[in-house]
N, C-alpha and C positions, 0 to 999 in steps of 0.2 A: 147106149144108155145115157140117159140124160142127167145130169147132177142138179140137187141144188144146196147149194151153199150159201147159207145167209153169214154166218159170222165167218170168215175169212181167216183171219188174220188178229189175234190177238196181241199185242205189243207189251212186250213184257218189260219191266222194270230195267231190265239189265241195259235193253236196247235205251230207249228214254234218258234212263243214267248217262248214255256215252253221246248224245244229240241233243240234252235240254239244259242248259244252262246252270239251272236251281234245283236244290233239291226237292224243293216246293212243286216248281213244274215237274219233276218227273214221279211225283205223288199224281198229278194228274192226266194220267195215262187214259187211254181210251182202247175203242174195239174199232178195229177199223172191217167195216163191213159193206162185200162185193156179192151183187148177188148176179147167180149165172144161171138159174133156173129158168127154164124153157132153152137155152142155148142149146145147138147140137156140138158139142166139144169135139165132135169127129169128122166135124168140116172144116176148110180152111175159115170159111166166113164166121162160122159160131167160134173158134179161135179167136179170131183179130178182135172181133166183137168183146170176148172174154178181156184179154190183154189189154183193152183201151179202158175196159172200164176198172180194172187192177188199177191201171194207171191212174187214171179221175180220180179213183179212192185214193190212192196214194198224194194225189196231190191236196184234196182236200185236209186228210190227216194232218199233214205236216206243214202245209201252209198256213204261218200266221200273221202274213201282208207284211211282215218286217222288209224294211228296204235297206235296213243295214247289211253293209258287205259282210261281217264275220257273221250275221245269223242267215243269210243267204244261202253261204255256203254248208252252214250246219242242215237249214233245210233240206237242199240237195242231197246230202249225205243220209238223210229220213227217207227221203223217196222211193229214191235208189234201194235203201236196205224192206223198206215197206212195200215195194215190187216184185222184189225179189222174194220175200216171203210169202206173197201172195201169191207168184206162178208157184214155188215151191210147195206150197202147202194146197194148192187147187190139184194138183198132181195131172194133169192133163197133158198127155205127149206133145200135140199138137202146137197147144197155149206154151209149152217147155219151149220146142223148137221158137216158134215165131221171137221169142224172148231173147232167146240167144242168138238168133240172126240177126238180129241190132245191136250185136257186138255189146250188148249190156255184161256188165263186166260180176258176178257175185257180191252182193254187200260188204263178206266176210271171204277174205284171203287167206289160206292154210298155208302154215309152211311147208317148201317143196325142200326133200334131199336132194 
């Protein structure tokens, strides 16, 4: 079965709040949007294919050419959570696996007992 999925990933204030500096910026939230339509998600190749373009999305979202080191690292932490969302929310076995065989760590950490 082939998916298509235009809007992805929609970024919600809460996320923004805790990655944008101002509250200004984080009124200015967007749709970060992956599309995977015609992919076959049940191939390895329509996977990676899937996964890279998550990725692309992700970096285009969050990147705003800052070269400063403390917005760098906020960047980073966008990606990562906007990756993450994006394999989670695509829901695809394959796109899952390939995600966490790069050791890609969950945006959000739960506490363990």
């Amino acid at each position: 079965m082939q998916r298509k999925l235009l809007a992805l990933v929609s970024a919600s204030a809460c996320l923004a709040a805790g990655l944008l500096p101002t509250a200004a910026a984080a009124q200015d939230v967007g749709t970060m949007k992956v599309v995977v339509g015609g992919l076959d998600l049940r191939s390895d190749a329509g996977a990676k294919l899937a996964l890279d373009r998550i990725r692309i999305a992700a970096d285009r979202f969050c990147d705003d050419g800052s070269r400063e080191l403390s917005r760098r690292a906020e960047i980073a932490k966008c990606r990562a959570a906007m990756t993450y969302r994006g394999v989670t929310k695509l829901d695809a076995p394959l796109v899952t696996a390939r995600y966490e065989g790069t050791g890609a760590s969950p945006a959000i950490q739960l506490a363990r007992r």
